[in-house]
C-alpha positions as CSV (number, residue, x, y, z in Angstrom):
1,X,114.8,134.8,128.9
2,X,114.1,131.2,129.7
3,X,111.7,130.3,132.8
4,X,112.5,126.4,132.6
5,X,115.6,124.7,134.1
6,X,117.8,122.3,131.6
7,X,119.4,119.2,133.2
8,X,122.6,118.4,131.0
9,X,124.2,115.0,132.0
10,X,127.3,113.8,130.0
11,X,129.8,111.6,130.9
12,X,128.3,109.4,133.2
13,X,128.2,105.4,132.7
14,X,125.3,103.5,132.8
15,X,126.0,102.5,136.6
16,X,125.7,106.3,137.5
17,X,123.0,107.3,135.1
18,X,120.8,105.0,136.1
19,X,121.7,105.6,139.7
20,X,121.5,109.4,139.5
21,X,117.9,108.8,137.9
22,X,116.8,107.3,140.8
23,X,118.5,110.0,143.3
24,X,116.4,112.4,140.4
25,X,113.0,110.6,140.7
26,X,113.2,110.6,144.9
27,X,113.9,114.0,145.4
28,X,111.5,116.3,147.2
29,X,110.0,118.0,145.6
30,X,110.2,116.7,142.2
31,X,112.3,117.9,139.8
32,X,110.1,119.3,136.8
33,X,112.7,121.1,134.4
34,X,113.9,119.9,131.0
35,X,116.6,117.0,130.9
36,X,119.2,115.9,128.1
37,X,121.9,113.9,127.2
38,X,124.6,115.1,125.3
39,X,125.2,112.9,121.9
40,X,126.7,113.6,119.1
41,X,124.3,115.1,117.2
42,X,123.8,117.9,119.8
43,X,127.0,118.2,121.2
44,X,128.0,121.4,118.7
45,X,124.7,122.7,119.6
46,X,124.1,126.2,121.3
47,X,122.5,126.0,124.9
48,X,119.6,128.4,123.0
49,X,119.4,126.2,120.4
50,X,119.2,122.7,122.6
51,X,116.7,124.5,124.6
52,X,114.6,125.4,121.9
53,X,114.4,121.8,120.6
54,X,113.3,120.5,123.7
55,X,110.6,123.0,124.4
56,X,109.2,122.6,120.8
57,X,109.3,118.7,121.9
58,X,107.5,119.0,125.2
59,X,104.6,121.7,123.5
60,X,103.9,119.5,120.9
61,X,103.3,116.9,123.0
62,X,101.6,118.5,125.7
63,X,99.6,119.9,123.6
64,X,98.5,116.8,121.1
65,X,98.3,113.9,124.0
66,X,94.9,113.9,126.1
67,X,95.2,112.8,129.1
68,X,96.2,109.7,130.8
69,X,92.3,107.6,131.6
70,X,92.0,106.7,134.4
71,X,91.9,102.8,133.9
72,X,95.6,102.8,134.5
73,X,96.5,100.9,138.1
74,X,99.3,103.1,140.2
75,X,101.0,100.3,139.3
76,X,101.3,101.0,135.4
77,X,101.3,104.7,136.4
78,X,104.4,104.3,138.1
79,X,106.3,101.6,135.3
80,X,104.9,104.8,132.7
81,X,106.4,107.7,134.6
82,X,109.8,105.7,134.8
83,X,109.8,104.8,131.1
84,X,108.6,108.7,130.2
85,X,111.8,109.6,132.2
86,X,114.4,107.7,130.6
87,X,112.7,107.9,127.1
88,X,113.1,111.9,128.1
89,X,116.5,111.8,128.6
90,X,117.7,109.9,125.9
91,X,115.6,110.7,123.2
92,X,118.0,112.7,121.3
93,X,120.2,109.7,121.9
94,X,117.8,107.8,120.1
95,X,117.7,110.1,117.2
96,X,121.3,110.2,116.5
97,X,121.2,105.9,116.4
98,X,118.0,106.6,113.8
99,X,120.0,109.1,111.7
100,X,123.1,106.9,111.9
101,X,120.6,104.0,110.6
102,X,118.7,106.4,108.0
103,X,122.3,107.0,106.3
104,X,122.3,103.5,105.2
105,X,121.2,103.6,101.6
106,X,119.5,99.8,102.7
107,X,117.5,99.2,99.6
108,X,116.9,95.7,98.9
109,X,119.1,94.2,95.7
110,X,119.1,90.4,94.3
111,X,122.2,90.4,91.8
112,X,124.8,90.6,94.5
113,X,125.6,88.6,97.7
114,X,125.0,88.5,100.7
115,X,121.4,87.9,99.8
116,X,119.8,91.1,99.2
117,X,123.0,93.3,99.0
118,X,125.7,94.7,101.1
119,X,123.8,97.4,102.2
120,X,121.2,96.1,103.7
121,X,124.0,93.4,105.6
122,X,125.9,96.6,106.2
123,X,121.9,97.9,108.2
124,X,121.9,94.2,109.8
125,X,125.7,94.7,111.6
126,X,124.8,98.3,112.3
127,X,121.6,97.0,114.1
128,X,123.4,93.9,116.3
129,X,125.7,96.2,117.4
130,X,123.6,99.1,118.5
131,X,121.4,95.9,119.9
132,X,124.9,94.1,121.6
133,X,126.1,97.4,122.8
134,X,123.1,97.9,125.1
135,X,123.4,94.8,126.3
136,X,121.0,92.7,124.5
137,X,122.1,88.9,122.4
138,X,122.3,89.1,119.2
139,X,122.1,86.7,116.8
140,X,123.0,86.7,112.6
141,X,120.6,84.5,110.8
142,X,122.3,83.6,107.9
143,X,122.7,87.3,106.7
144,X,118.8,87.6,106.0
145,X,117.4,89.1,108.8
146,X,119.0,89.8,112.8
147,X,117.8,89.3,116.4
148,X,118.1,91.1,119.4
149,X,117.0,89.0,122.8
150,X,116.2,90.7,125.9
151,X,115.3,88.1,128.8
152,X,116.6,84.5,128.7
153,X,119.5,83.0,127.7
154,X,118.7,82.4,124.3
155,X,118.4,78.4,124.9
156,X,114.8,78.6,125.8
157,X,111.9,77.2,123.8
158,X,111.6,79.9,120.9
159,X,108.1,78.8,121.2
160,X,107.5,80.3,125.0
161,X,108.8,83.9,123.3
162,X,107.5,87.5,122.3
163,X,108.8,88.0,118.6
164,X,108.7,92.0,117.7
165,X,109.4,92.3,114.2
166,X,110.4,95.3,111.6
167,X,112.5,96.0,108.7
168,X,115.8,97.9,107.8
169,X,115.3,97.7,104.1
170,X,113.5,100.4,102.5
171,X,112.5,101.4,99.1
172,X,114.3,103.3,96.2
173,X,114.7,106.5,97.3
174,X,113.1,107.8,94.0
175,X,113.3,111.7,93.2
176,X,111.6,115.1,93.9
177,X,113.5,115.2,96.9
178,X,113.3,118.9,98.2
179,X,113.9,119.4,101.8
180,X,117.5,116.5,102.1
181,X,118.7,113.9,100.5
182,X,116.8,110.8,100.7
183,X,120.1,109.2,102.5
184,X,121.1,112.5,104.3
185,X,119.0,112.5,107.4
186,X,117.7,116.5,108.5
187,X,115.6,117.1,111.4
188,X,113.3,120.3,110.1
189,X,111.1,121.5,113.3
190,X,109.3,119.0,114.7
191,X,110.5,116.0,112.0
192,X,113.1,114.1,111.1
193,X,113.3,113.3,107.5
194,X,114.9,110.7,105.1
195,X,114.2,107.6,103.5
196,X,113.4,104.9,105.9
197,X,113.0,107.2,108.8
198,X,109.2,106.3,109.2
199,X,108.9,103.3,107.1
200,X,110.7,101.5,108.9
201,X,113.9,102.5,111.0
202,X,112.2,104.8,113.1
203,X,110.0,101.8,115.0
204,X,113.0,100.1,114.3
205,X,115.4,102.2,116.8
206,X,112.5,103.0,118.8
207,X,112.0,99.0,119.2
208,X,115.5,98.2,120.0
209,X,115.1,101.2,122.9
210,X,112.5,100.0,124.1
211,X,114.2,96.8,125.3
212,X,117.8,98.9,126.2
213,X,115.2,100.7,128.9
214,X,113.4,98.0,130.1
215,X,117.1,96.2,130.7
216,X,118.2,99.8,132.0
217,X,115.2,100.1,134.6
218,X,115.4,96.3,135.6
219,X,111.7,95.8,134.3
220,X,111.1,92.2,133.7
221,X,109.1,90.4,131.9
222,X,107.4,87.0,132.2
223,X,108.1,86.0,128.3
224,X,111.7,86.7,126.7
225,X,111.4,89.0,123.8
226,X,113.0,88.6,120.6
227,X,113.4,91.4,118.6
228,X,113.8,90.2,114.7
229,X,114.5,93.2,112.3
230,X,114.5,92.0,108.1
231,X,116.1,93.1,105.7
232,X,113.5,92.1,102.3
233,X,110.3,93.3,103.6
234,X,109.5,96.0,100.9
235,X,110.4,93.7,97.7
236,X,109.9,90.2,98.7
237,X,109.6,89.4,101.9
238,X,112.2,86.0,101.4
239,X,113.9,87.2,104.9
240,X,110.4,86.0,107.1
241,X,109.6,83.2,104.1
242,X,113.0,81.7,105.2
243,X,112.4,81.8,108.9
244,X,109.4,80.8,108.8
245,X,110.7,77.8,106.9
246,X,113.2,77.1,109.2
247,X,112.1,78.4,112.8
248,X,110.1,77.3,115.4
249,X,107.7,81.1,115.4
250,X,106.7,82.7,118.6
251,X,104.1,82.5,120.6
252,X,102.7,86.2,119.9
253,X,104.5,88.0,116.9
254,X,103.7,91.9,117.4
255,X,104.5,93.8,113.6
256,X,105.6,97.1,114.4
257,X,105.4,98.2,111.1
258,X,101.5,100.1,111.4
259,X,99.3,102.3,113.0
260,X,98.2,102.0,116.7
261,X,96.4,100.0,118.4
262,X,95.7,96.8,116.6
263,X,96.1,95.6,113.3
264,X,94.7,92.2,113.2
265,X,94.1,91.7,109.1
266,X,95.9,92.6,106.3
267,X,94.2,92.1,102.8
268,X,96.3,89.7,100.2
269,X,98.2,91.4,97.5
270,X,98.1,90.4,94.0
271,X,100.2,91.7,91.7
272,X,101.1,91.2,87.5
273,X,102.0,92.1,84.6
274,X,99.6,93.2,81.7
275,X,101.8,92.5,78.4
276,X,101.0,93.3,74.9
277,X,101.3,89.9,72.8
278,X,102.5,92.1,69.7
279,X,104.9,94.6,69.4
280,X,103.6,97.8,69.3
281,X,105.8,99.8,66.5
282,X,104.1,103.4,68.2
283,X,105.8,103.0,71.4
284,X,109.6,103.2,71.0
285,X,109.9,104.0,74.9
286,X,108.5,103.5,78.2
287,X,109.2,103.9,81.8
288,X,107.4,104.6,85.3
289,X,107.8,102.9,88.9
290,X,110.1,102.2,90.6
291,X,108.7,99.0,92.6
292,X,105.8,97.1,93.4
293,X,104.2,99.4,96.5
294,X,105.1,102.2,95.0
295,X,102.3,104.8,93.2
296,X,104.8,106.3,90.5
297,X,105.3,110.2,90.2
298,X,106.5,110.3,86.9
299,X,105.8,108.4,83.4
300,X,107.4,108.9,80.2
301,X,106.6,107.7,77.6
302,X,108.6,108.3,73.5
303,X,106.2,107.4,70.2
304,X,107.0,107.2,66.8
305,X,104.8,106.6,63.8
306,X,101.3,108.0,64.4
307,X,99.3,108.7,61.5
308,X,96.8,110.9,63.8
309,X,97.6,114.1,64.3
310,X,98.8,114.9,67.6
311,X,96.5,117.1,69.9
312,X,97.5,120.4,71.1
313,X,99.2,120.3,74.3
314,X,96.1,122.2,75.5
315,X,94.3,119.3,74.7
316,X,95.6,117.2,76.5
317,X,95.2,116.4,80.5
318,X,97.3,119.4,82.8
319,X,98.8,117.0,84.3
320,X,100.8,115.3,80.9
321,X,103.4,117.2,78.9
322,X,103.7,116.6,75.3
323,X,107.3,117.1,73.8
324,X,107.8,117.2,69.7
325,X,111.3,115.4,68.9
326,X,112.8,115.1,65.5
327,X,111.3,111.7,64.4
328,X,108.9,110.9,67.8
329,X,106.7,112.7,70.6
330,X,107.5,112.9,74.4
331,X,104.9,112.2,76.6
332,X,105.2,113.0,80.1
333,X,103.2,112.6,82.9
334,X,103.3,113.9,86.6
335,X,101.6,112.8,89.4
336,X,101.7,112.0,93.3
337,X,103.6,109.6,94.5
338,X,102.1,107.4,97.5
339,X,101.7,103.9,99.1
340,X,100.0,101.8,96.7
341,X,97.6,100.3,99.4
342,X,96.8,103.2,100.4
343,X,96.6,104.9,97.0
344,X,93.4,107.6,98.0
345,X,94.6,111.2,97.6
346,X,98.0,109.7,95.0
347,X,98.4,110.7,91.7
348,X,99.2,108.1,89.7
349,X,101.1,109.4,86.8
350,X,100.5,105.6,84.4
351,X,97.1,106.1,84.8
352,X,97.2,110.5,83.8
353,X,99.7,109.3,80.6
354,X,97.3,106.0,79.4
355,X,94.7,108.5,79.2
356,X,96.4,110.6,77.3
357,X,97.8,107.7,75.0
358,X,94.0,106.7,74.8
359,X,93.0,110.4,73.2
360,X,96.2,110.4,70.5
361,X,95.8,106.6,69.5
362,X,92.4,105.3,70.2
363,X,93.3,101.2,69.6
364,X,91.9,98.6,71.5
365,X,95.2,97.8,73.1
366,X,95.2,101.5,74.6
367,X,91.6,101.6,75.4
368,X,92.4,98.6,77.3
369,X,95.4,99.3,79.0
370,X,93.7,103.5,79.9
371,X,90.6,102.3,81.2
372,X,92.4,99.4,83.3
373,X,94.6,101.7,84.7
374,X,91.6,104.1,85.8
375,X,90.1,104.2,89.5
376,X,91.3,102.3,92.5
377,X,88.9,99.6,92.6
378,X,89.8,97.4,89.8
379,X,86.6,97.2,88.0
380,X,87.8,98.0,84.7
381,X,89.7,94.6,84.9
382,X,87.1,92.4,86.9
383,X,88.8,92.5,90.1
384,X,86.4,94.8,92.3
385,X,85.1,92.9,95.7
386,X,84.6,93.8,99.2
387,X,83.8,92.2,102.7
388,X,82.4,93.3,105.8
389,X,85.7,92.5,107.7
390,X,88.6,93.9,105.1
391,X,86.7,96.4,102.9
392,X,86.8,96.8,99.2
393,X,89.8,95.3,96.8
394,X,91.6,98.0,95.0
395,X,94.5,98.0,92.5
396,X,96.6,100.5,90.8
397,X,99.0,100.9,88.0
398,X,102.7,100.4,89.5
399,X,105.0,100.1,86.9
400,X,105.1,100.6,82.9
401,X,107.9,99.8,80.6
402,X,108.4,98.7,76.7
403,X,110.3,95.2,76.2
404,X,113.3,95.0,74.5
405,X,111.1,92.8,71.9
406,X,108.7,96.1,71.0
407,X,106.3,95.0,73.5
408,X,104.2,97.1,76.3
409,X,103.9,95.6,80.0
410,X,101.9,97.5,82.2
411,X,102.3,96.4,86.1
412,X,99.6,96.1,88.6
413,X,99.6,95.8,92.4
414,X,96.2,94.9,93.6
415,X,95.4,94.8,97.5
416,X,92.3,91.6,97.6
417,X,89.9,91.6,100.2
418,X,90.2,89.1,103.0
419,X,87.3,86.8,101.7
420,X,89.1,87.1,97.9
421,X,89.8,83.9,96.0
422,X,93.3,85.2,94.4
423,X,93.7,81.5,92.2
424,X,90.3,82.1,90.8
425,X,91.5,85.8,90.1
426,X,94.4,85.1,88.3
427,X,92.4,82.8,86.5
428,X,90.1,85.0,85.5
429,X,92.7,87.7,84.0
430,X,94.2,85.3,81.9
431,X,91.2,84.7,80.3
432,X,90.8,88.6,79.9
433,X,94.2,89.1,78.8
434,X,93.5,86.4,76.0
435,X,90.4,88.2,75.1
436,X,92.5,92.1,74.8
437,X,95.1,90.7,73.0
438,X,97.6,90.2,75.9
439,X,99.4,88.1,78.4
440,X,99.4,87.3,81.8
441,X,103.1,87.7,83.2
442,X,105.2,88.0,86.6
443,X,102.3,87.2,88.9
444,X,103.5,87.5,92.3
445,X,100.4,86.9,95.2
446,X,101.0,87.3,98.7
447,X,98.0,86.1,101.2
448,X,96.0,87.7,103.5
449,X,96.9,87.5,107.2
450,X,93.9,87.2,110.0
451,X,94.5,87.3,113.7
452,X,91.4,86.5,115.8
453,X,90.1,90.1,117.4
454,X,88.6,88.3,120.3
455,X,92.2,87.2,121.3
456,X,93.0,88.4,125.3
457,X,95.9,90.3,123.1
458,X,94.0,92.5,121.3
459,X,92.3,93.9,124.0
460,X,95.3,94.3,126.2
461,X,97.2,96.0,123.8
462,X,94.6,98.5,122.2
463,X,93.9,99.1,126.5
464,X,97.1,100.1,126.7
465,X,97.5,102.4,123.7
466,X,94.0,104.3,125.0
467,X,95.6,104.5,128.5
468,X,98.7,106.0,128.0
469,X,97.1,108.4,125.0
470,X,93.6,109.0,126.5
471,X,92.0,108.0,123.3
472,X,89.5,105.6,121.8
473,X,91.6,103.7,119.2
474,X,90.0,100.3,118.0
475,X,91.6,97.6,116.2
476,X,91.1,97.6,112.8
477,X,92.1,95.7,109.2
478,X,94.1,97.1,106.9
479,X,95.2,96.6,103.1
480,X,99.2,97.4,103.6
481,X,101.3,94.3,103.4
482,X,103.5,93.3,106.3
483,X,105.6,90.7,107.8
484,X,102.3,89.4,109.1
485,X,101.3,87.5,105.9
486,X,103.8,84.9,106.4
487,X,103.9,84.3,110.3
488,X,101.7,82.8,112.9
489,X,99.5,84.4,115.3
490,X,100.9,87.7,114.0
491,X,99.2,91.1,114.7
492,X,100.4,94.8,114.2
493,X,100.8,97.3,116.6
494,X,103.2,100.9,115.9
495,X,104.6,103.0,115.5
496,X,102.3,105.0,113.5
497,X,98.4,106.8,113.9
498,X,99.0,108.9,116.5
499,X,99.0,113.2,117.4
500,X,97.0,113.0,113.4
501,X,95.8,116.8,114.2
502,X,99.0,117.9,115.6
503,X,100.9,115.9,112.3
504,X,98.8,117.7,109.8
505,X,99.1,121.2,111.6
506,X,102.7,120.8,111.4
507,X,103.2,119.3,108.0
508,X,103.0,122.5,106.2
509,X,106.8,122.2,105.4
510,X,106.3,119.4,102.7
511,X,105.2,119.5,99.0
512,X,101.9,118.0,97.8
513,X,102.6,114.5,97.7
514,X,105.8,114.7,99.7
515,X,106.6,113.5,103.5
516,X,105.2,109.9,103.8
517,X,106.4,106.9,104.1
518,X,107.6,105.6,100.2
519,X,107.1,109.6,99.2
520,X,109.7,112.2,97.9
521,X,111.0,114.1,102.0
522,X,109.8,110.6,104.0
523,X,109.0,112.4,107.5
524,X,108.9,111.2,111.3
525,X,106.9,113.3,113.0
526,X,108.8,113.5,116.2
527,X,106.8,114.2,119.1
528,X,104.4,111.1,117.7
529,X,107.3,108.9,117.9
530,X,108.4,110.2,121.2
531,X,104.5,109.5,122.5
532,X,104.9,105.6,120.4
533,X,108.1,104.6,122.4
534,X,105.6,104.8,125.7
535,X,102.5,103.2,124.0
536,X,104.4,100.6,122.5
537,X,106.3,99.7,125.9
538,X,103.3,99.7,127.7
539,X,101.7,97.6,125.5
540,X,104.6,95.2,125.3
541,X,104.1,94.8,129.2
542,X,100.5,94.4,128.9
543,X,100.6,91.5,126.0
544,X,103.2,89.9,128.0
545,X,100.8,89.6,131.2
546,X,98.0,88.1,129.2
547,X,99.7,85.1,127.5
548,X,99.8,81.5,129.0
């Protein structure tokens, strides 16, 4: 028997659902009950069932958010308890524009136009309309990236604007998948889950909301804001190299592509190729990773011609598989799979099948490649620093594969300390790679990104994330790569880091390894996201207040 009243509104335009908000908000006394809209992704639903989903919402908030400080004005008070309300109501609107995003396979390709493929052009329209449909300008930029403006007229100085940036791309969906199809978006309890739905559609949609209500509630703002949203963050970032080639950038660029509050360093990334300079007639195969940021899951390796004996599969690590063939020997490795700046608590399965390669043939060029591919801090290789600001540099094996000339490349993606020289890096592993017997190849650097912490937007924001949330977040540096790298006075702020206990409490429904972002069963935690589309408004609103 339910003891809580549900408020079902369907039908009504945005003329009379804005107005019957108001009526709601006025009326004496207040009205307390649960409210929805119908969409279409609840409209076959049973009353039980819709009831269910809300409650489970409002517990899991309720229960995970502290309450508000009290260094909120009345002021803010009252701009949060409007934006609470209409997030409320249309959250399960904004779910079904997620899912309908998540369903874009949008992964980044190079060998067919537009420039990175046609689906991620296919994410771009889906975006501008979503954006042009709640009222906001849209603009096409040459295919490579979109913008949503809310405030203005779009003939203002680009320099006197908020930029908000994310992505649409993702990365390759991979395998392992257990709980949906990486492209076949399933909300399971309290998450929704599918590949891009945290990484980085969900701030995505919950950006592009965030603008629809402030338009819908007639909040203004003293800057316009521009809402780009990429579509090459997670291979090669061309989409912000082009702009900010050819545009005039923003006067604050907020990257809503992290964890609250602040994110105002990123460490540089460094990544290459360790190739054999002979053929190696023992490898006959080779393959793991699927790209640069990803920690691989599985490595398999074929090899042909050894004179030592193989060890017994007993002998070998738990984690690798050894496979007799007619004329060769299987090797395969399992691991788990993660971000590969973030690569604590991964698996990586290069690193579990080089140390088995080392233990069946103990060369030099296997010693090499086993104990390079060991560890997270790069030592083995030369690369190990740290600073008081950014932390330590660490680097991981990403990718392994056998040339079509008999040679073996081993890929690494290294994330470099703030205060690392990345020229006098490279330089230094093409001098070891001439010493091992190998070459230097694809070497791909991305720089750091710094944004001054004593900047009156810092403080505003994190202020406002600790108000609404009734913690004590502090801005931090951080070794993922983002959008930041290439812009000016670019700092991070969402959608992620919040409701951690209540997260971990509920993430009993995924694998080991599974259910983050670039993992097997990507999850959104929902009632975190719900919490971000409040923090990150507020904190819009605050950033906005403290700029010239």
């Amino acid at each position: 028997e339910w003891t809580q009243a549900l408020l079902l509104m369907d039908g009504l335009d945005e003329r009379q659902f804005n107005g019957f908000l108001d009526s709601l908000r006025a009326a004496s006394p207040a009205y307390e009950g649960l409210k929805a809209i119908v969409t279409p992704t609840n409209r076959k639903w049973t009353v039980t069932r819709l009831m269910e989903d809300l409650l489970k919402e409002r517990s899991a908030m309720e229960a995970s958010s502290l309450q508000t400080t009290q260094t909120m004005s009345p002021s803010d008070r009252a701009l949060m308890d409007r934006l609470d309300g209409w997030f409320d109501t249309h959250f399960e609107e904004i779910l079904a524009d997620l899912q309908d995003m998540v369903r874009v396979p949008s992964v980044a390709v190079y060998d067919e136009a537009p420039p990175y493929g046609e689906d991620c052009l296919k994410a771009l329209k889906t975006m501008l309309d979503l954006g042009e449909r709640y009222g906001l300008q849209g603009e096409n930029h040459e295919d490579r990236y979109g913008s949503l403006l809310y405030g203005g007229d779009g003939t203002g100085d680009p320099g006197q604007e908020i930029a908000v940036w994310c992505h649409l791309d993702v990365v390759p969906p991979g395998d392992g998948w257990q709980l949906t199809e990486p492209f076949v978006p399933r909300r399971v309890g309290n998450w929704l889950i599918g590949r891009g739905a945290d990484d980085n559609k969900g701030p995505a949609v919950g950006v592009l909301h965030v603008l629809r209500a402030l338009r819908e509630l007639g909040i203004q703002l003293r800057h316009p804001v521009r809402f780009f949203f990429g579509t090459d963050e997670e291979q090669g970032m061309g989409d912000v190299q082009y702009h900010a080639k050819h545009a005039r950038q923003s006067a604050l660029q907020i990257i809503a592509d992290c964890g609250f509050p602040v994110c105002y360093g990123e460490k540089g990334v460094l990544t290459f190729s360790l190739v054999t300079r002979e053929r190696i007639p023992h490898v006959r195969t080779a393959c793991a990773g699927r790209a640069d940021n990803i920690i691989p899951n599985l490595a398999v390796m074929e090899l042909a011609e050894i004179e030592l004996a193989l060890p017994l599969p007993d002998h070998l690590p738990e984690t690798v598989e050894a496979l007799r063939l007619d004329d060769t020997v299987r090797l395969t490795a399992h691991g788990r799979s993660g971000h590969s700046a973030f690569p604590e608590g991964s698996l990586n399965a290069i690193s579990e099948l080089l140390s088995a390669l080392k233990s069946i043939c103990p060369e030099p060029v296997f010693t090499f490649l086993a104990d390079a591919a060991q560890g997270f801090d790069g030592s083995a290789l030369g690369l190990n620093g740290s600073d008081e600001v950014s932390g330590s540099t660490t680097c991981v094996p990403v990718g392994l594969k056998c040339l079509e000339d008999g040679r073996l490349s081993v890929r690494f993606n290294s994330r470099t300390c703030i205060s690392a020289d990345q020229e006098a890096l490279r330089k230094h592993l093409s001098e070891l790679c001439a010493e091992h017997g190998f070459t230097l190849e694809d070497v791909e650097q991305k720089p750091s990104s710094y944004f001054p912490p004593e900047h009156p937007a810092v403080a505003a924001l994190t202020e406002a994330c600790n108000a609404v949330t009734g913690l004590s977040l502090k801005p931090y540096v951080m070794a993922g790569g983002t959008y930041a790298k290439y812009l000016e006075r670019a700092l991070g702020f969402g959608f992620g880091g919040l409701m951690g206990e209540a997260r971990e409490a509920d993430s009993k429904i995924f694998a080991p390894g599974h259910g983050g972002c670039h993992m097997p069963d990507e999850g959104l935690y929902l009632p975190a996201y719900r919490q971000a589309l409040t923090v990150f408004s507020m904190g819009l609103l605050a950033a906005d207040r403290v700029l010239d």
